[in-house]
Backbone as JSON, one array per atom type, in Angstrom:
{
  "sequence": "XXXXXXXXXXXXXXXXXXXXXXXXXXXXXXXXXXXXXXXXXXXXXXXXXXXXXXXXXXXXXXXXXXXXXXXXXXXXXXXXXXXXXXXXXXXXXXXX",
  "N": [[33.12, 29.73, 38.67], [30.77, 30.64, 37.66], [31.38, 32.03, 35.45], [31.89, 30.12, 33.69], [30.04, 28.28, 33.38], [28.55, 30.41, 31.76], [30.4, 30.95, 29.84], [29.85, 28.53, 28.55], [27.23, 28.17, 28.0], [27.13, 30.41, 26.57], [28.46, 29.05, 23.95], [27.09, 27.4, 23.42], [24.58, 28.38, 22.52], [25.03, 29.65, 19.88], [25.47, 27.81, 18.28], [22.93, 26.45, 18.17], [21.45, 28.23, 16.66], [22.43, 28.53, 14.25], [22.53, 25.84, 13.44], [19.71, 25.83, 12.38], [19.62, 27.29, 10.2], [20.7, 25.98, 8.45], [18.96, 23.34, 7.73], [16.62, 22.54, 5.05], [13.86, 24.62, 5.08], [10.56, 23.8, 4.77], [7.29, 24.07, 4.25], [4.31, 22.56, 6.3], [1.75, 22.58, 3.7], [3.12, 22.46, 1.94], [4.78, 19.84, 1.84], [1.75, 18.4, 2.25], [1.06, 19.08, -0.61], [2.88, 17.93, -2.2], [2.51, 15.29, -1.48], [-0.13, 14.8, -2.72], [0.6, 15.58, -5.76], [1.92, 13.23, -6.16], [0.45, 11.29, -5.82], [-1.44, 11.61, -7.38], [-0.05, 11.09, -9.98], [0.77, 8.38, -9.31], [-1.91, 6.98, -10.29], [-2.1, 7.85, -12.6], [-0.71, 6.61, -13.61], [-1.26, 3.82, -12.65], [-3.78, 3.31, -14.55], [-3.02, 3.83, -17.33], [-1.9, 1.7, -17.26], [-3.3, -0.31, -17.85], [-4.29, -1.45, -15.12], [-6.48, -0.75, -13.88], [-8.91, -1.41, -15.1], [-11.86, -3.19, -15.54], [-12.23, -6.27, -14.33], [-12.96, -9.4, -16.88], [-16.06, -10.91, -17.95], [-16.88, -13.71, -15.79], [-16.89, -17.01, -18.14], [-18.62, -19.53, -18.81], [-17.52, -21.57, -19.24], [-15.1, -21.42, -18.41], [-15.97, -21.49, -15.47], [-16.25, -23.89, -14.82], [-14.16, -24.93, -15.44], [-12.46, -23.75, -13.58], [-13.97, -25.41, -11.41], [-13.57, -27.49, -11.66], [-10.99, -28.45, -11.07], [-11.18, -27.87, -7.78], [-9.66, -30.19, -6.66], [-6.91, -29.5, -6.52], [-7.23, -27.13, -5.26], [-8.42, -27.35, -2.54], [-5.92, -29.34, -1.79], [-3.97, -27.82, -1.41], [-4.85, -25.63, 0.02], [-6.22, -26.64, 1.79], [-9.46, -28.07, 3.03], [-11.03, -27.3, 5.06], [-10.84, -24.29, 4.62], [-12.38, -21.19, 4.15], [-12.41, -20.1, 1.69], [-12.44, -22.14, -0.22], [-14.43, -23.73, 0.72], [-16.11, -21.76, 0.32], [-15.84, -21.99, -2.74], [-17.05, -24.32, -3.34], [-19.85, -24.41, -3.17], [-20.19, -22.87, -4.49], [-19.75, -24.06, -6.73], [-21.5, -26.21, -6.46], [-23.93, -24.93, -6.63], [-23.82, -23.79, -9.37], [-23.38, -26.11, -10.92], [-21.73, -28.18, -11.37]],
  "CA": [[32.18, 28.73, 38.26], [29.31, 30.69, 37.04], [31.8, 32.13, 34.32], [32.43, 28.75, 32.92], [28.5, 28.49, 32.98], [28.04, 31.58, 30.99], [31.14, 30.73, 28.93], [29.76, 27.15, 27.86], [25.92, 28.5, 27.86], [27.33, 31.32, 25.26], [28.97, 28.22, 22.78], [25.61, 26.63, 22.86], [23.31, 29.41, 21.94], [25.16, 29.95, 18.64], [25.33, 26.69, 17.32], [21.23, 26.0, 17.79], [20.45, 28.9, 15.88], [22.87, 28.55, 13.37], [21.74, 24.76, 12.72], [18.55, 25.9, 12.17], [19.38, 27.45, 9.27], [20.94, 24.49, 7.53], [17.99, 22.48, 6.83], [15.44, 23.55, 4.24], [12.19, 25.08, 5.26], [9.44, 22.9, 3.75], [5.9, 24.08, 4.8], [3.63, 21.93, 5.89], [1.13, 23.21, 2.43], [4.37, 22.22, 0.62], [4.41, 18.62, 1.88], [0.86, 18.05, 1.0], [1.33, 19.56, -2.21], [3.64, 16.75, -2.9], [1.73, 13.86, -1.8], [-1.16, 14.91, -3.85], [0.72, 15.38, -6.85], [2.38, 11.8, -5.81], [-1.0, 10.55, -5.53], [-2.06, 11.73, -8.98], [1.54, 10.36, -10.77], [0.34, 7.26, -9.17], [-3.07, 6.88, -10.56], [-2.38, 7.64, -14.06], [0.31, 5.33, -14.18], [-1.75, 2.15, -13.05], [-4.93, 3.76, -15.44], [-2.06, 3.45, -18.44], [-0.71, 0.17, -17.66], [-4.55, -1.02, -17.89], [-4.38, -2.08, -13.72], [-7.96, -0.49, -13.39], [-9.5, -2.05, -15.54], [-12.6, -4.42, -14.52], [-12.15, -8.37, -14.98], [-13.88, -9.64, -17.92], [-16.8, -11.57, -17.02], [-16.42, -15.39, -16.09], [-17.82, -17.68, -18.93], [-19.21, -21.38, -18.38], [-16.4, -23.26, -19.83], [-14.16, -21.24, -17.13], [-16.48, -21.74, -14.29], [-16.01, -25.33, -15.7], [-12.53, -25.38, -15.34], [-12.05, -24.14, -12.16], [-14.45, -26.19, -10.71], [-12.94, -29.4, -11.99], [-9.42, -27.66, -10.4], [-11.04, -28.03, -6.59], [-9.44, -30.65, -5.96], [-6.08, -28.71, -6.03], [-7.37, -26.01, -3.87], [-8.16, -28.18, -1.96], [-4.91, -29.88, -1.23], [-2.75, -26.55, -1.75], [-5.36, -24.86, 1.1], [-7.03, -27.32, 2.69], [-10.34, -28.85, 3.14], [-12.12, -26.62, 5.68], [-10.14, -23.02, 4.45], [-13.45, -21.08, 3.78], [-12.33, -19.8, 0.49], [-12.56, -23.3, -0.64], [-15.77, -24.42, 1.08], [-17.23, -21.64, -0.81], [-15.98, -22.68, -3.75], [-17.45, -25.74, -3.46], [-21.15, -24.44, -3.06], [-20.54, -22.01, -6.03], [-19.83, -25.25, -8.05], [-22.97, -26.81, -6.72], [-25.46, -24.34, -7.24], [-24.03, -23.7, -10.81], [-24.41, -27.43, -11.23], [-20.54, -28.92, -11.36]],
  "C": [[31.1, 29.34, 37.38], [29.98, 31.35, 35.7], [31.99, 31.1, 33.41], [31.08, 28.4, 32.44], [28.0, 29.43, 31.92], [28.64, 31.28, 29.57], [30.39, 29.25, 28.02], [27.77, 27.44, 27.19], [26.33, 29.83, 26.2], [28.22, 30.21, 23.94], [27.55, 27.62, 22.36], [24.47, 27.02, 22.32], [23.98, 29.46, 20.09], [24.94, 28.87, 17.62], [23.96, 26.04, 16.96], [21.18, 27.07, 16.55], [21.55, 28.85, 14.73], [22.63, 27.23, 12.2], [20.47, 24.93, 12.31], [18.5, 26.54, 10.44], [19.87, 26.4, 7.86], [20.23, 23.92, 6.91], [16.77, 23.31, 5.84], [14.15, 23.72, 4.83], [11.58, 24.57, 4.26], [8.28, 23.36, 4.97], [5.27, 22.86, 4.88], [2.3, 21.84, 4.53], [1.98, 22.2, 1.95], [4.58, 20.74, 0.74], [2.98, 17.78, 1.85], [0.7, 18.08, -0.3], [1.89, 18.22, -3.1], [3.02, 15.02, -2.59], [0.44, 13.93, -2.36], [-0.41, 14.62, -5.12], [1.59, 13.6, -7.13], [1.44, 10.88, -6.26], [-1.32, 10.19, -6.79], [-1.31, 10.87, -10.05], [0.9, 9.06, -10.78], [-0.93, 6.62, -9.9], [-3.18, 7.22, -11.96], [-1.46, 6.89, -14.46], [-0.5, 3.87, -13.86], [-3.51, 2.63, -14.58], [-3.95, 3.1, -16.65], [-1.73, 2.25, -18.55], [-2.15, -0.74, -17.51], [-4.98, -1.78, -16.03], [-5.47, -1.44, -13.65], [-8.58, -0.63, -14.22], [-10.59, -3.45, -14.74], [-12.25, -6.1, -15.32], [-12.84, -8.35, -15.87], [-14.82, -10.59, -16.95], [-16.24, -13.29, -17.34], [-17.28, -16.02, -16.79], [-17.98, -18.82, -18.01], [-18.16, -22.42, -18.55], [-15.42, -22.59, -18.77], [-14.6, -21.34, -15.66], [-16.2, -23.7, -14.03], [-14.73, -25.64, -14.97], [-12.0, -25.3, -13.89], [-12.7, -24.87, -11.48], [-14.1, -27.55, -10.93], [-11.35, -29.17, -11.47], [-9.85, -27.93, -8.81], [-10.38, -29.02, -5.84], [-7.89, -29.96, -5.54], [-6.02, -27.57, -5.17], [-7.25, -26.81, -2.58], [-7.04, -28.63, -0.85], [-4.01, -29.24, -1.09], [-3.89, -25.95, -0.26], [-5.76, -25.37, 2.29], [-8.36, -27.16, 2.9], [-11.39, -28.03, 3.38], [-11.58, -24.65, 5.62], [-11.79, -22.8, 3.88], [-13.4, -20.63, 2.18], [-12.79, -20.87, -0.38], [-13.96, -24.07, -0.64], [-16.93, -23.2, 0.37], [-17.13, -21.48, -1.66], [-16.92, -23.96, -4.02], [-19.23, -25.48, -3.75], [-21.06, -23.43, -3.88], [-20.7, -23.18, -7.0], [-20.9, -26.05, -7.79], [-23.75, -25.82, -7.18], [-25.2, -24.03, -8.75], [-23.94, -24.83, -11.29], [-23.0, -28.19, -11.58], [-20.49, -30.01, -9.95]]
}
């Protein structure tokens, strides 16, 4: 019995340490490394495609417009959705 133990305990030792060398060693360093430079990739690609860019400002004739549009919020959100209700008191105090 305890040979069969030894025998099956000596198949199993070789095959851990031999899987071990299979996979690639990646430091942890080396996987920050890469989501930094990930990071960066990212961030000059929306810069380029103008995505950080600020809004232009809203004129009068577009404050205009959407405020003559509440009633489709409105009925697309509903009534008491707060997005809506403070739409509604942007378009009073700027006088729609």
């Amino acid at each position: 019995m305890l040979r069969l133990i030894l025998a099956f305990g000596a198949l199993i030792f070789p095959i851990g340490a031999v899987a071990q060398d299979v996979a690639p060693v990646i430091t942890p360093g080396q996987v920050a490394e890469g989501q930094y430079y990930r990071s960066r990739m990212g961030t000059q690609a929306k810069a380029k495609s103008g995505a950080t860019r600020a809004r232009p400002p809203v004129t009068r004739a577009r404050q205009q417009q959407i405020c003559a549009s509440r009633a489709l919020f409105r009925e697309k959100m509903g009534a008491s959705d707060p997005q809506v209700l403070k739409l509604d008191s942007l378009c009073a105090k700027a006088g729609f």
